[in-house]
C-alpha positions as CSV (number, residue, x, y, z in Angstrom):
1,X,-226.7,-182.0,159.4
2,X,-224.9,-180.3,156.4
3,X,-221.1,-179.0,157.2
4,X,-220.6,-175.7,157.3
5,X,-217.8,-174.5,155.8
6,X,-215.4,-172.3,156.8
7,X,-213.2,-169.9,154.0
8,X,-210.2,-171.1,156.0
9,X,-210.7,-174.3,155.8
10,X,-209.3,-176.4,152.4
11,X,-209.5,-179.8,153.8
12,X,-213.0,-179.4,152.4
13,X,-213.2,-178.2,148.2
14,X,-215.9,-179.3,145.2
15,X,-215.4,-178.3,141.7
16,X,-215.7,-179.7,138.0
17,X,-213.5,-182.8,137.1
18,X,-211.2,-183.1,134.1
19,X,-210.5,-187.0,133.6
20,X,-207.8,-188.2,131.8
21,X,-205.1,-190.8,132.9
22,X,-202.7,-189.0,131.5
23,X,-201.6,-185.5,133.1
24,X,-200.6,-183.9,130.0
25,X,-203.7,-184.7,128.3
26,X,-205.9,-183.6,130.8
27,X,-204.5,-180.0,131.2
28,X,-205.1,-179.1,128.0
29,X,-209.4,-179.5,129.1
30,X,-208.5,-177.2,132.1
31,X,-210.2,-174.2,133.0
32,X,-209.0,-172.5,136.3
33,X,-210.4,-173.5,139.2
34,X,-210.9,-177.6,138.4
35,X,-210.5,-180.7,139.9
36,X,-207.6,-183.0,137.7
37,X,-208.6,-186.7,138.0
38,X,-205.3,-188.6,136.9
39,X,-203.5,-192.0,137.1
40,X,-199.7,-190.5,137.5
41,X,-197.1,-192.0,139.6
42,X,-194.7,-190.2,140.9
43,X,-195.5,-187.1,139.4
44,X,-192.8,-185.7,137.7
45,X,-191.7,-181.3,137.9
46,X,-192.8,-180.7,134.1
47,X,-196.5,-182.5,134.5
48,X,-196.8,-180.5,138.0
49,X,-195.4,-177.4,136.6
50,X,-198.6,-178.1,133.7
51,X,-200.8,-178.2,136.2
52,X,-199.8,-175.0,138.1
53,X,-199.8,-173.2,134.9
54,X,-203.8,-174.7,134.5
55,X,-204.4,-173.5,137.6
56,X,-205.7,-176.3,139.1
57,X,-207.5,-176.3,142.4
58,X,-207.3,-179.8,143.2
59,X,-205.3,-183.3,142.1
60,X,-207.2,-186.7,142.6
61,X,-204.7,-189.5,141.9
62,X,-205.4,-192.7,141.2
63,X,-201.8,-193.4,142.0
64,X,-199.1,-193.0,144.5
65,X,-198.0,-189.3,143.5
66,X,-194.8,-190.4,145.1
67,X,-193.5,-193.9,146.2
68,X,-190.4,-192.8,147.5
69,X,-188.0,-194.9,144.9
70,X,-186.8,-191.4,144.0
71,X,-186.7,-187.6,144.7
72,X,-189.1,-187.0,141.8
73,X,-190.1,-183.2,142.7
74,X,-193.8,-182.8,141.7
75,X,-195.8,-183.0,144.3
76,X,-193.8,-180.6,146.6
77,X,-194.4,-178.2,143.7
78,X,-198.3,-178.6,143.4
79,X,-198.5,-178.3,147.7
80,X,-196.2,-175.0,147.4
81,X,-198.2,-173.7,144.9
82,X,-201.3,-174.1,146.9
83,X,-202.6,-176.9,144.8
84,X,-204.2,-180.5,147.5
85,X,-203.2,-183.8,146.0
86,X,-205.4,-186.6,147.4
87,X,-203.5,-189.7,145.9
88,X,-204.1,-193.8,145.6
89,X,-207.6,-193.4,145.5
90,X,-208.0,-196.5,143.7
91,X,-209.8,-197.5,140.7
92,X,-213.0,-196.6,141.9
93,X,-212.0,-193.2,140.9
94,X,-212.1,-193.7,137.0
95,X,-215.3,-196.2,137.2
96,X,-217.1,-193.4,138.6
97,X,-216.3,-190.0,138.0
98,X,-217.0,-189.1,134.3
99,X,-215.8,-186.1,132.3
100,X,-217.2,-182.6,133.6
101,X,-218.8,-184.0,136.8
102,X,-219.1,-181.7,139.9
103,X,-217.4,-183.6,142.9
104,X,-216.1,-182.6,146.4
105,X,-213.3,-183.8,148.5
106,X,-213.1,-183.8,152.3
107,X,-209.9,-184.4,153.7
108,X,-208.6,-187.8,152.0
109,X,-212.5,-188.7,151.0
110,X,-213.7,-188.2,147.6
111,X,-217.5,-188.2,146.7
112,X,-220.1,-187.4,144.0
113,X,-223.6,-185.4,145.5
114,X,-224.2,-187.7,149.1
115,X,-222.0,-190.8,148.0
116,X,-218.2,-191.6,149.0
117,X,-216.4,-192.8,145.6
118,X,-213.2,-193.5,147.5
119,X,-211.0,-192.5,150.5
120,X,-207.4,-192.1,149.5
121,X,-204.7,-190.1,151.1
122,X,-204.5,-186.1,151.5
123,X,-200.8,-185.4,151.1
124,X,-198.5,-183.2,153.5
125,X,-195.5,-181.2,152.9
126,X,-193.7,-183.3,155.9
127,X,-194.8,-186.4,154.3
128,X,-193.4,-185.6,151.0
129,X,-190.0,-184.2,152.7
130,X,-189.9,-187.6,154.9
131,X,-190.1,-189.6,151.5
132,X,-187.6,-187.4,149.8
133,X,-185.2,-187.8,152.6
134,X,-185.8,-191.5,152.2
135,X,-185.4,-191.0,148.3
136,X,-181.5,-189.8,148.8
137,X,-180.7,-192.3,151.2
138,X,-181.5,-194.8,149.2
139,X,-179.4,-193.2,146.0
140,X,-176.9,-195.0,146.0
141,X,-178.9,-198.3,145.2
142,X,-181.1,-196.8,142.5
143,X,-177.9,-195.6,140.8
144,X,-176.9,-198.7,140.7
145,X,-179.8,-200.4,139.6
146,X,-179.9,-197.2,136.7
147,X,-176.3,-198.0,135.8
148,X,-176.9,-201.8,135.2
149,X,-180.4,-201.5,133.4
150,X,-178.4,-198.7,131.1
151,X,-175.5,-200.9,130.1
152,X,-177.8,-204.2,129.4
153,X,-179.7,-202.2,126.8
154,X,-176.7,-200.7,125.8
155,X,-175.6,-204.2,124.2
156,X,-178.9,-205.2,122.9
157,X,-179.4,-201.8,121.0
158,X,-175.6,-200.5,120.0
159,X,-175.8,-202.3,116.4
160,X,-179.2,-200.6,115.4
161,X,-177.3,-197.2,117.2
162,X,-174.5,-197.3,114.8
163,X,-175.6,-198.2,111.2
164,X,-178.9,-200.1,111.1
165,X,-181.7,-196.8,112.1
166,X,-183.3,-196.0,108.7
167,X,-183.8,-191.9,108.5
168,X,-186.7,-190.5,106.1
169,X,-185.4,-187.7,103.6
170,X,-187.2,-184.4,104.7
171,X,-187.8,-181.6,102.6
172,X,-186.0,-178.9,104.4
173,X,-182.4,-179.5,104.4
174,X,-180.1,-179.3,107.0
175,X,-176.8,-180.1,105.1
176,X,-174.3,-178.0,106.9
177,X,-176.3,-175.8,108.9
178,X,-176.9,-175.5,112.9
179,X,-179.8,-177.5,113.8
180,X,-181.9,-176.6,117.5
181,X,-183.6,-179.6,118.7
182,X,-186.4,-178.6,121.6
183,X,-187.5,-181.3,123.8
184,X,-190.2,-180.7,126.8
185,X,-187.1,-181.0,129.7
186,X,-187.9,-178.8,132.6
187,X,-186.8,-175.0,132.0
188,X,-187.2,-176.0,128.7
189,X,-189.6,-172.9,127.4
190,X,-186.7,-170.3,129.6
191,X,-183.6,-171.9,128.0
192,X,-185.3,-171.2,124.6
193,X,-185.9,-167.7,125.7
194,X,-182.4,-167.6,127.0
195,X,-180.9,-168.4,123.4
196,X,-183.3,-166.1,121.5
197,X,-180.8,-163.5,120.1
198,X,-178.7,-167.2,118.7
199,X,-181.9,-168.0,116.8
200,X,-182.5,-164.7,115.1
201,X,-178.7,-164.5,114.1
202,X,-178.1,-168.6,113.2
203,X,-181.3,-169.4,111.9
204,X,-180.9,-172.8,112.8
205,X,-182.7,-175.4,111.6
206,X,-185.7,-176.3,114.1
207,X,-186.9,-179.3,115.5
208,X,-189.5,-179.5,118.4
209,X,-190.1,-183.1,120.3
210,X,-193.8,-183.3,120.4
211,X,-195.2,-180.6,123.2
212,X,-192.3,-178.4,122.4
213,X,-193.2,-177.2,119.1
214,X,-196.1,-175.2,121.3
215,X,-193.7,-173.6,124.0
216,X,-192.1,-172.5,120.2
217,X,-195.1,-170.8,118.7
218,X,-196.0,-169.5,122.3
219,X,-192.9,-167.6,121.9
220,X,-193.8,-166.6,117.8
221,X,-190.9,-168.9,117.0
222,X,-192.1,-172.2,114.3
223,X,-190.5,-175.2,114.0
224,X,-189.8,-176.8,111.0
225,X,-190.3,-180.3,112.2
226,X,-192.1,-181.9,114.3
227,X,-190.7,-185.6,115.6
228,X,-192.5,-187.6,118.0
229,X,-195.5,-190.0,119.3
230,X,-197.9,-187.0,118.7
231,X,-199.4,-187.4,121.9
232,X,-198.6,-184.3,124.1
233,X,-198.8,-181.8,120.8
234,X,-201.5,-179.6,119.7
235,X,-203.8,-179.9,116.1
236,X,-202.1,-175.8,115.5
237,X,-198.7,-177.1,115.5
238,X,-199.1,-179.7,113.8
239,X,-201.0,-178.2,110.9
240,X,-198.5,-175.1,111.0
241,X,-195.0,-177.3,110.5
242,X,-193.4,-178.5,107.5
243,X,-192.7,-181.7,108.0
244,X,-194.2,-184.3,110.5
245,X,-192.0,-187.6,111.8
246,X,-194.0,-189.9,113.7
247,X,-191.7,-192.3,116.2
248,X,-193.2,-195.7,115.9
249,X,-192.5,-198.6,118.3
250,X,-189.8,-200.7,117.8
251,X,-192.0,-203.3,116.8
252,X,-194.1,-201.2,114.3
253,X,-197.0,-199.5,116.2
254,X,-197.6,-195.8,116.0
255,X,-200.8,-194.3,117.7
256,X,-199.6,-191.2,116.4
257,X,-199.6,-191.7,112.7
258,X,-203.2,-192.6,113.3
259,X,-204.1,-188.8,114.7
260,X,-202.3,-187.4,111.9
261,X,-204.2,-189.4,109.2
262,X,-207.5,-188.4,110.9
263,X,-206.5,-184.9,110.6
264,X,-205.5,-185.6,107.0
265,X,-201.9,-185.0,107.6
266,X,-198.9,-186.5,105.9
267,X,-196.0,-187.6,108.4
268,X,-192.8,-189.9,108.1
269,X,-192.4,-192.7,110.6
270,X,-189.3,-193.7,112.1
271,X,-188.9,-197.1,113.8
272,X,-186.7,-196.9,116.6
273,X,-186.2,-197.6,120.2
274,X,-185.3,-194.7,122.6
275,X,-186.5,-191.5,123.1
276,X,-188.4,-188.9,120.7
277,X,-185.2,-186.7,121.1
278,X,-182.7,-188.8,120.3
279,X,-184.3,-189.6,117.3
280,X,-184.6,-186.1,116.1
281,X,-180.9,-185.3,117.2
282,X,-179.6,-188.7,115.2
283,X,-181.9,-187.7,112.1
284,X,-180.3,-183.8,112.2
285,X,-176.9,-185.7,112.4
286,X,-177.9,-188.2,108.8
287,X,-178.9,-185.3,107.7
288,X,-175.5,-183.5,107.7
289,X,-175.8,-180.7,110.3
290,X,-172.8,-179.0,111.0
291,X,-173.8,-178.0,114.6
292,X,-176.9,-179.9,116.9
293,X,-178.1,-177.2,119.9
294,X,-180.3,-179.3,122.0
295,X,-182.5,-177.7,125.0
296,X,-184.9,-179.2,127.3
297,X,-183.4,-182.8,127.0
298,X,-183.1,-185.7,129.3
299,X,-179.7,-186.2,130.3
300,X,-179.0,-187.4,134.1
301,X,-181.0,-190.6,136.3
302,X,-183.5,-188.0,137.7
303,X,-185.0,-187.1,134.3
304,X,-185.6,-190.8,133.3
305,X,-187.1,-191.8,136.3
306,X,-189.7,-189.0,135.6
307,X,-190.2,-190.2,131.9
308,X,-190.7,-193.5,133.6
309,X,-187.7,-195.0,132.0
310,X,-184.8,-197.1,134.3
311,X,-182.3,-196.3,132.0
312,X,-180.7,-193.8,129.3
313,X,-179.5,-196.8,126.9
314,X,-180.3,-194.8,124.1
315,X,-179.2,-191.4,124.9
316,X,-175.3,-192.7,126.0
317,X,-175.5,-194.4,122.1
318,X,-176.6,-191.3,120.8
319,X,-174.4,-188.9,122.3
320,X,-171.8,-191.3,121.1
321,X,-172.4,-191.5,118.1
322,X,-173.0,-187.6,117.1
323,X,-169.9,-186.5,118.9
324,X,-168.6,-183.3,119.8
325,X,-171.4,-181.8,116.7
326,X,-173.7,-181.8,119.7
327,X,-173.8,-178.7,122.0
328,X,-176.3,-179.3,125.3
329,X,-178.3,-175.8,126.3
330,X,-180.0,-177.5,128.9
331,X,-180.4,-174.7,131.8
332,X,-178.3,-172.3,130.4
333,X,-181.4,-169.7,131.7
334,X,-179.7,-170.1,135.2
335,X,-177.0,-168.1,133.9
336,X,-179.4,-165.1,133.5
337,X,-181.0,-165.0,136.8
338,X,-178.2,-163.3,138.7
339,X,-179.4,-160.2,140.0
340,X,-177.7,-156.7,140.0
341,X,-177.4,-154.7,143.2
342,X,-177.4,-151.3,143.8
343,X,-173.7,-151.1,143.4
344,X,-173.2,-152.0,139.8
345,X,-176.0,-150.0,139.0
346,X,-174.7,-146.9,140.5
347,X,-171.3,-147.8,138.7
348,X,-173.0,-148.1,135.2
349,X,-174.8,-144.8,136.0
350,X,-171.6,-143.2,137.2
351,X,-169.8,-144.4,134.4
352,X,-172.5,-143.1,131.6
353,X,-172.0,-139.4,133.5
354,X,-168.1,-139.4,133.0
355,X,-167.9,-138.4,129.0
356,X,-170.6,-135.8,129.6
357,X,-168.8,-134.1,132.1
358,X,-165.8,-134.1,129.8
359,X,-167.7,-132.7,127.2
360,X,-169.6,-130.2,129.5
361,X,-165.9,-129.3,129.9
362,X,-163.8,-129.0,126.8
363,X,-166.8,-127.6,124.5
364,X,-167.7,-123.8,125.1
365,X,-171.5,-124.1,124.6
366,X,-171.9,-127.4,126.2
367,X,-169.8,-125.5,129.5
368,X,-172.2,-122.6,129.3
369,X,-175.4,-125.2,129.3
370,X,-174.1,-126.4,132.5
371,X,-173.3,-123.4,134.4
372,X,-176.6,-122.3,133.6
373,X,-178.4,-125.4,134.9
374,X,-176.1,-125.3,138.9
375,X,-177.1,-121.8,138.7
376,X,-181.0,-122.6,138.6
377,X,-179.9,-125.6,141.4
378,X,-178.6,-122.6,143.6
379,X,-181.5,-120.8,143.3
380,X,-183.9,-123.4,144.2
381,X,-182.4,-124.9,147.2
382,X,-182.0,-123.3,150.4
């Protein structure tokens, strides 16, 4: 006997799939209203925040969307946005369910027409606040473990940190001038709004780390570079920027120069370990800036575990080795979210009054004005 279902009842949903194994990849295939099939553990605030935005109804996960090892914040996002998550489903998830397909889910059971693909596990608010709670009392030992991963790649990669990195020359110069460098951090898109009137007047220099060149031209603000594995960016961008600087591996691979030839693009490649945006704020720093602005990058243990990465090896030599040249605007938006009562708006209001009275006062025509207007007040109320 077919189910009947009930409008209150979302423990039963079907809708078209968007398959991609990567989150950020797939949102960009989203219409409102489908199913993401991803492989993504521990889903990290920026990739949930994407998918809110895509207005997904439903997240399939091949993986554990959050094992616990630390407080990463996405799924408690996508449940209080309204959004199921029905994680380690398994492989059988990829193997079966292709691109556009219409599936359904009931309760932790996935399933194509009549057929069960898999039977993973529908996630709770109270589960994900038990393994956050679980998370922070085990802080102390990931810390650790962060510290100690940190410092070991700290001695392996210190020499090519100070003096062996080879820059390319880019066409727009940034000798002496205040250079903004835009990585995908979360908040990233309001700290840029937040620093909007410093644009206009600076004209800094900008550099976007991949996806962030599109929050820029979201916001009718263009980069002039574009530095990165070219994996989370979009064709427009890329075609609309200056110059292109593809970060290859360390040992000499770079997927993304591949896209950009395809597209008949030129790009530079810089071989490097790290992260995209150190590489962009080390190359403003060859380059001569006189000031480096950076917003929406990775600084504490939270953000690396959500880029997947143990430790910040590469951003301690980096921040090093620019100095005090480098000025962090990493949620400087939370200074502009304090909200004004009624008090200082009365004040203001109050205050705005006080020289036209004076004037009402000490000018003949202005005092004659005013008597006129309490006399019309007199005469309509009571």
């Amino acid at each position: 006997m077919k189910r009947k279902r009930r409008l209150s009842d979302d423990r039963w949903l079907k809708g078209v799939a968007r398959v991609d194994r990567r989150t950020k990849q797939v949102v960009k295939r989203m219409m409102p209203g489908e199913i993401a099939v991803i492989d993504h553990q521990d889903i990290d605030l920026l990739a949930a925040e994407s998918l809110i935005l895509a207005r997904a109804k439903l997240i399939v996960n091949q993986a554990d969307s959050m094992t616990g090892g630390f407080a990463n914040q996405g799924p408690m996002a996508l449940l209080k946005a309204g959004i199921p998550i029905v994680d380690c489903c398994g492989p059988n998830v990829f193997e079966n369910i292709q691109e556009g397909q219409q599936i359904w889910v009931d309760g932790d059971k996935v399933g194509i027409g009549t057929q069960v693909i898999c039977q993973g596990r529908r996630l709770d608010i109270a589960t994900i606040s038990q393994k956050m709670q679980y998370a922070e009392q085990h802080l102390q030992e990931a810390l650790n473990d962060f510290i100690e991963n940190t410092f070991r790649y700290v001695e392996t990669e210190k020499g090519m940190f100070f003096g062996q990195l080879e820059f390319p020359t880019l066409a727009v110069s940034m000798e002496g001038k205040h250079v903004l460098v835009i990585a995908r951090g979360k908040n990233y898109r309001e700290d840029v709004l937040a620093i909007l009137s410093y644009i206009r007047e600076q004209r800094p220099v900008i550099i976007a780390v991949d996806g962030g060149a599109d929050a820029l031209l979201e916001i009718g603000l263009r980069p002039h570079a574009i530095i990165g594995d070219m994996d989370s960016v979009s064709d427009q961008a890329l075609e609309l920027v200056q110059e292109r600087v593809v970060h290859a591996y360390a040992d000499g691979r770079s997927p993304g120069l591949e896209r950009l030839q395809r597209m008949g693009l030129s790009a530079h490649v810089c071989n490097a370990p790290g992260t995209s945006e150190d590489i962009a704020m080390l190359l403003a720093d060859h380059a001569g800036a006189s000031l480096i602005v950076a917003v929406g990058t990775h600084t504490n243990m939270l953000d690396f575990y959500e880029k997947g990465r143990k430790g910040m090896a590469s951003t301690l030599l980096t921040r090093l080795r620019i100095g005090g040249k480098l000025i962090d605007a990493k949620g400087v938006s939370q200074l502009y979210r304090t909200r004004l009562g009624i008090k200082p708006v009365l004040f203001v209001c109050a205050a705005s009054m006080l020289p036209l009275g004076i004037l009402s006062w000490v000018n003949p025509v202005a005092r004659q004005v005013f008597h006129m207007f309490l006399l019309q007040v007199r005469l309509i109320l009571p």
